[in-house]
C-alpha positions as CSV (number, residue, x, y, z in Angstrom):
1,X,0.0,0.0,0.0
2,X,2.9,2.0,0.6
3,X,2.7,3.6,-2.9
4,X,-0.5,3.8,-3.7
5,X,-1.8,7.5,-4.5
6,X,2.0,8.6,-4.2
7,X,1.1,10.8,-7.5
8,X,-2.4,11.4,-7.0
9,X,-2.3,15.4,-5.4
10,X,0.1,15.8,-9.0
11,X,-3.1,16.7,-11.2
12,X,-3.2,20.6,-11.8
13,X,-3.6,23.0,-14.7
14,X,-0.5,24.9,-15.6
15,X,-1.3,26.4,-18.9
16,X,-3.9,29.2,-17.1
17,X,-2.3,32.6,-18.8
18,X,-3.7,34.5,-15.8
19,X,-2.3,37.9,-14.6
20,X,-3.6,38.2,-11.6
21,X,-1.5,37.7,-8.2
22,X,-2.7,34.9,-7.4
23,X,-2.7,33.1,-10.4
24,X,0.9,33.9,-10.9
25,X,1.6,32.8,-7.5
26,X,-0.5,29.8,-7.9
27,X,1.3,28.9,-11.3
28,X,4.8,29.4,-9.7
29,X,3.5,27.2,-6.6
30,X,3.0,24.2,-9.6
31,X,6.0,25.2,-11.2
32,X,8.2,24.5,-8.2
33,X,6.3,21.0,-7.2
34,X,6.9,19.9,-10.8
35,X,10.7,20.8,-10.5
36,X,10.9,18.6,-6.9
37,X,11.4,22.0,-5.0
38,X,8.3,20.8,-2.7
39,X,9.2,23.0,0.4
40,X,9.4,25.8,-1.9
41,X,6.4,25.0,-2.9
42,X,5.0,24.0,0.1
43,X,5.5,27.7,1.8
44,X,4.7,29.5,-1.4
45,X,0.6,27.8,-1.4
46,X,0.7,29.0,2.4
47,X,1.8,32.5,2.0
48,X,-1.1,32.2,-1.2
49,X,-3.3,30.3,1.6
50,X,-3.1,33.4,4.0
51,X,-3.3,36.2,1.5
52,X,-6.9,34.8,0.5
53,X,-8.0,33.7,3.3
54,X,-11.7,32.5,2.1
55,X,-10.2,29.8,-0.8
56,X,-9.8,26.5,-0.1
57,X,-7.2,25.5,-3.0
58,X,-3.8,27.0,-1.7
59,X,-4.1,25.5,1.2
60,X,-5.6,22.2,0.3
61,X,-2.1,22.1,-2.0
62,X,-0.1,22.8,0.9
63,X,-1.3,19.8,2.2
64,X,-1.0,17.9,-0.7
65,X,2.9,18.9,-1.0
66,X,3.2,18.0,2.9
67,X,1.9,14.6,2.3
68,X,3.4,13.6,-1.1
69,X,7.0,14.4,0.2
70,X,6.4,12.6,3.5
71,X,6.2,9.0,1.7
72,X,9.6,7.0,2.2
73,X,10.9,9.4,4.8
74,X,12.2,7.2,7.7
75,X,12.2,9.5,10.6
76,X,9.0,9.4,12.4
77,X,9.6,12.7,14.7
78,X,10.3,14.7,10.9
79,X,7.0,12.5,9.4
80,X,4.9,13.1,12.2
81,X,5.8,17.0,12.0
82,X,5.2,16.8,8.3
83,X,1.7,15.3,8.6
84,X,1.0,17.7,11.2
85,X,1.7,20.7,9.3
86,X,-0.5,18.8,6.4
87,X,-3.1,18.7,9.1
88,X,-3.2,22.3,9.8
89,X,-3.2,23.3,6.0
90,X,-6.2,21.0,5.3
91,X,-8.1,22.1,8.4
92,X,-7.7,25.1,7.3
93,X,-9.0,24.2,3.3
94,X,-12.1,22.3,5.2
95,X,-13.0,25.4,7.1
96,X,-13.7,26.8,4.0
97,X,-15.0,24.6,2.0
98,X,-17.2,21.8,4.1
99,X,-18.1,18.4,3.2
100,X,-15.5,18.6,0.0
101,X,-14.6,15.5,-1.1
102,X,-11.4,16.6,-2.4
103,X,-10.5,17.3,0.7
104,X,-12.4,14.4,2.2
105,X,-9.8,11.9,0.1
106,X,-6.9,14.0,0.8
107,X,-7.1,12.9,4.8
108,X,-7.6,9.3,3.6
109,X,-4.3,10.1,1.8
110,X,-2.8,11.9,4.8
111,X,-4.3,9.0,7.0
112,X,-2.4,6.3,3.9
113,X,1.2,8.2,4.4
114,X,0.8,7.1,8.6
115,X,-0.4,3.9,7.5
116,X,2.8,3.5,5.2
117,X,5.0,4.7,7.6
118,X,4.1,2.2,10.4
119,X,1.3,-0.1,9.8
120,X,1.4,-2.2,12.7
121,X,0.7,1.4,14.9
122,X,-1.3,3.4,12.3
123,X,-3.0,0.5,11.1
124,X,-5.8,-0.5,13.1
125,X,-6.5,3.0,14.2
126,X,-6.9,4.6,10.3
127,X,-7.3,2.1,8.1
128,X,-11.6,1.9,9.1
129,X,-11.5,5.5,9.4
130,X,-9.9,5.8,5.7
131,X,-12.7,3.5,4.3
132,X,-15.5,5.3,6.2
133,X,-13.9,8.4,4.6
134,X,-13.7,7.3,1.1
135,X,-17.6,6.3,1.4
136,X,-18.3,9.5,3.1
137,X,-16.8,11.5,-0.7
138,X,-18.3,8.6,-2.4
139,X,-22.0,9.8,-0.9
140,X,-21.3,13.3,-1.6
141,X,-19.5,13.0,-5.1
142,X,-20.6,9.4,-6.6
143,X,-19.5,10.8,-10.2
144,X,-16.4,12.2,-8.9
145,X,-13.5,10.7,-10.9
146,X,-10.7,11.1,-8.1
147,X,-13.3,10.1,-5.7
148,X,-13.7,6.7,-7.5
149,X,-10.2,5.9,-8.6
150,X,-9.2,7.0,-4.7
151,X,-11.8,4.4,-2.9
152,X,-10.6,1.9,-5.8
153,X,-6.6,2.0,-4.6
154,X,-7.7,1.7,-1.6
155,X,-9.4,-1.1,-1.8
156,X,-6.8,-2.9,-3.9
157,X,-4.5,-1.9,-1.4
158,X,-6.3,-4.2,1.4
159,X,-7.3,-7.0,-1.0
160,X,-3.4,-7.3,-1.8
161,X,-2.8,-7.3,1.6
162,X,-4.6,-9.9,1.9
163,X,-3.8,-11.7,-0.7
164,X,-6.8,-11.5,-2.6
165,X,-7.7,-10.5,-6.1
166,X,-8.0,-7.1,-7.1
167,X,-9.8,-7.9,-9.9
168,X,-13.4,-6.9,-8.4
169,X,-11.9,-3.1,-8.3
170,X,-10.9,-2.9,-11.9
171,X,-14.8,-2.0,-13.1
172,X,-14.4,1.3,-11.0
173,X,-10.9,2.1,-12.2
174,X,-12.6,1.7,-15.6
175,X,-15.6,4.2,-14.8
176,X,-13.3,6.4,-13.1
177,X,-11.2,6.9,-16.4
178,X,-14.3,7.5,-19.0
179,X,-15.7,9.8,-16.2
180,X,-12.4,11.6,-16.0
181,X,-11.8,11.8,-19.3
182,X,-15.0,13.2,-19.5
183,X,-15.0,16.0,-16.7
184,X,-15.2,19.7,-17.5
185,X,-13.1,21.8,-15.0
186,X,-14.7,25.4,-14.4
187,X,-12.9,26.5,-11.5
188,X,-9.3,27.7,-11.8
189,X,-6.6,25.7,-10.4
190,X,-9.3,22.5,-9.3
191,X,-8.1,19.1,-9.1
192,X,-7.8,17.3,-12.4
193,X,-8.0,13.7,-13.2
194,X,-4.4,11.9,-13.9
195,X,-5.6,9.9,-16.8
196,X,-2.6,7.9,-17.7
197,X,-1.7,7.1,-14.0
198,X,-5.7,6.2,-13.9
199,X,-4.9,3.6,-16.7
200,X,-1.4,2.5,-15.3
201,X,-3.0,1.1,-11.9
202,X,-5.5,-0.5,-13.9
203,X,-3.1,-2.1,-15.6
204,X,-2.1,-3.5,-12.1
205,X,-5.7,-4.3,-11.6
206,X,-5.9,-6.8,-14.7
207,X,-2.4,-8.6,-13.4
């Protein structure tokens, strides 16, 4: 499980020709996560995060950054102080922006990075709280193409673990792509759907 979603928070729009401050600062905040910089980016969203105070998405990428660079880190005190930060930056996205399943499937993914870390301690504690989670977006967004894709890895995740097929999961990967493919995004800088890392892990699915 320890990969799974490691790319998922990577799905943005770079090519908005925006002049605005924040949508410069936004598109350097992308830039600099592309390039690897991801404390660079990191601080950049929540200095963006601050400055407009009532959006959810700077901070909610903040979080994303904090997460995604806290997979394979072997220090628990840095990890824990990592996810904490993450924890901030999305309670801070959530007060804005309640019941949002983007930000409802980013704590499963903060939850995963604990899980990876240590599962034997994180474990039993998050792993019924991450599938209660991932139904919880799947109520509120049944269309939603991360949404669906998200619960899917997940659940491949504990049928491996168990040594079970994953095949029963591959039907949702598959809906998840047409629906992605299919998604019109009308808000600036929203979440898009990674369609070729969509049709990679179903690749692992059919194995």
């Amino acid at each position: 499980m320890k990969n799974l979603f490691l790319f998922i928070g990577l799905a943005f729009a770079l090519n908005v020709t925006g002049q605005t401050k924040y949508q410069k600062g936004m598109q350097q905040g992308f830039a600099l996560w592309e390039q690897g910089k991801m404390t660079e980016a990191s601080q950049l969203f929540e200095r963006i995060s601050k400055a407009e105070s009532e959006n959810w998405l700077p901070a909610y990428y903040a979080a994303q950054v904090e997460i995604l660079s806290s997979f394979g880190m072997k220090d628990e005190a840095k990890l824990t102080a990592k996810l904490k930060k993450a924890q901030s930056f999305l309670d801070a996205a959530k007060a804005n922006s309640e019941n949002n399943p983007e930000i409802i499937i980013t704590q499963a993914l903060l939850n995963l990075a604990y899980i990876s870390f240590d599962g034997q301690k994180y474990g039993m504690t998050l792993s019924g709280r991450n599938s209660q989670l991932y139904e919880q977006a799947l109520a509120i967004a049944p269309n939603n193409p991360r949404v669906i894709l998200g619960k899917a890895e997940w659940d491949m995740g504990f049928a491996q673990y168990f040594g079970k097929s994953t095949k029963p999961y591959c039907e949702q990967i598959k809906k998840a792509i047409e629906l992605g493919k299919a998604e019109e995004i009308t808000v600036e800088f929203y979440p898009k759907f990674m369609v070729e890392r969509a049709e990679d892990v179903l690749k692992k699915c059919s194995e």
